[in-house]
N, C-alpha and C positions, 0 to 999 in steps of 0.2 A: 428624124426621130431616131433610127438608127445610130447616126453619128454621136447622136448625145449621149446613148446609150454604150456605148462603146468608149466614148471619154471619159465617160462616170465609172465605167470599169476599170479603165486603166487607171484612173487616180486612184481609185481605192487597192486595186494590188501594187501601185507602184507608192502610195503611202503607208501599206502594211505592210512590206516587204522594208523601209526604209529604215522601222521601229526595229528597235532591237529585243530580242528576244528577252532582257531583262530588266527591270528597272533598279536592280543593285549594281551598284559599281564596282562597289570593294568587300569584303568580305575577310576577317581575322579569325582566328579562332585560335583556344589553348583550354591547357587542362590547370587548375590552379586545386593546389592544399592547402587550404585552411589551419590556420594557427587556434590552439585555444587562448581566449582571453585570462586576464589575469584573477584569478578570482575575488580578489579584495577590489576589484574598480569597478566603477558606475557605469552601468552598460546603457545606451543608446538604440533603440533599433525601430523595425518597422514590421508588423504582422499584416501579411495579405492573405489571410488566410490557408493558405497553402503552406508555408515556411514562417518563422518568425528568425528574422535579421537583426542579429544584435554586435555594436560595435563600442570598443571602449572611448568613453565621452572624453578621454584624453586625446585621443588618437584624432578624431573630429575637429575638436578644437584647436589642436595645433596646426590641421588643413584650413581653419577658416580666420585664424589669426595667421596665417601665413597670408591670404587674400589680403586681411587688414591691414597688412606691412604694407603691399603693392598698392591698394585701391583707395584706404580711409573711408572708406561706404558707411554710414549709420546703419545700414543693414545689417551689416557683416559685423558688428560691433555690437548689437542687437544679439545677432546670434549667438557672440564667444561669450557674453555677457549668462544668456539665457543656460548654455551650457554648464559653465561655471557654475551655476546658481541651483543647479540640481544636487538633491539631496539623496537619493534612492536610483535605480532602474526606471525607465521610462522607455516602453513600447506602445508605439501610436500604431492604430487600425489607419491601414489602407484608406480603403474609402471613407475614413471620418476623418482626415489629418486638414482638408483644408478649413482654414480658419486660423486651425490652431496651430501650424506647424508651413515655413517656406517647403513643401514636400521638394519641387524640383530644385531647392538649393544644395536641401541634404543632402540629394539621391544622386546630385554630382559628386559629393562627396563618399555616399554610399560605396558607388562606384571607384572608386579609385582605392578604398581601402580595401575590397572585396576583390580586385587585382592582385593586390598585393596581398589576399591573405589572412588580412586582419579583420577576421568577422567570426560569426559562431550563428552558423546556421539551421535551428532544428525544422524538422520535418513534424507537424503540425498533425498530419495520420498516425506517424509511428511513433513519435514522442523520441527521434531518435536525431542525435547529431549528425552533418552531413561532413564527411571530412575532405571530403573531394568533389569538384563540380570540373562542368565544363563551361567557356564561356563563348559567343559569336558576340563579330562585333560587325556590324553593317554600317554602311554610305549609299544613301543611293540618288543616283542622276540630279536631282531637286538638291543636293547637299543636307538631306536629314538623316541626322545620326542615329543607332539605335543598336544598346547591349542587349543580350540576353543570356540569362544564367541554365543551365540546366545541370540534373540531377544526369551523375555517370549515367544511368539508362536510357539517358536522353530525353526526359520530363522535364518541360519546358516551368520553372516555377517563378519565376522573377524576369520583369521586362524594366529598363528604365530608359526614357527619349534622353537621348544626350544633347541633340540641335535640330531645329525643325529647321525645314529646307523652303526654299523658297516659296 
């Protein structure tokens, strides 16, 4: 009984010791400034409450007809289509966009123009434009990706999953 007792020790400190103390792999981060949009174009965005994210429907489009060039997807063709065909502003709620909106197709798209800048982000409390954020970007051991936006004070306000991992 002893003996057992003593193997079952040893495999559990010699399988928690094995773990590594993180489950992120990689880790990026930068500071990015925000461009204002143009004010005669059709803005695109997404309110989660916290922030409403608005991006010029030009700007999208040209990222999803660039897919169209590579892929031919009826999706993707669906979407420039759908883009196009907006007449007005159009901000979709967070939690009500599924149905009506590919949410993880935009928010890859989100994402890439939100890199580079091109977005117009207000702050939803203050009623006040955000001109600078901070961004992380994580990988971790499973290979699931994940951005995160924060406000310069370090207020987490935007999450979007880039790749689930295994």
């Amino acid at each position: 009984m002893e003996n057992q007792f003593k193997i079952l020790l040893l495999t559990l400190t010699l399988g928690i010791s094995s773990c590594s103390s993180s489950f992120i792999v990689k880790t990026k981060k930068k500071t990015i400034n925000l461009e204002s949009l143009p004010e005669n174009s059709i803005k695109v965005g997404v309110d989660n409450g916290i922030v409403q994210i608005v991006f010029d429907r030009n700007d999208l489009t040209d990222l999803f007809e660039k897919d169209l060039n590579e892929w031919l997807d009826p999706r993707i063709k669906s979407y420039v289509e759908n883009l196009k065909s907006l007449k007005s502003d159009t901000i979709y709620k967070k939690d009500k966009t599924i149905g009506i909106l590919p949410l993880s197709e935009y928010e890859l798209k989100f994402h890439s123009l939100i890199l580079n800048g091109k977005a117009e982000i207000k702050n939803k409390e203050t009623n006040e434009n955000i001109k600078r954020i901070k961004y992380k970007f994580t990988r971790d051991k499973l290979g699931g990706q994940n951005a995160y936006f924060y406000t310069e004070n370090g207020i987490e306000f935007y999450e979007i999953l880039l790749a689930f991992g295994e």
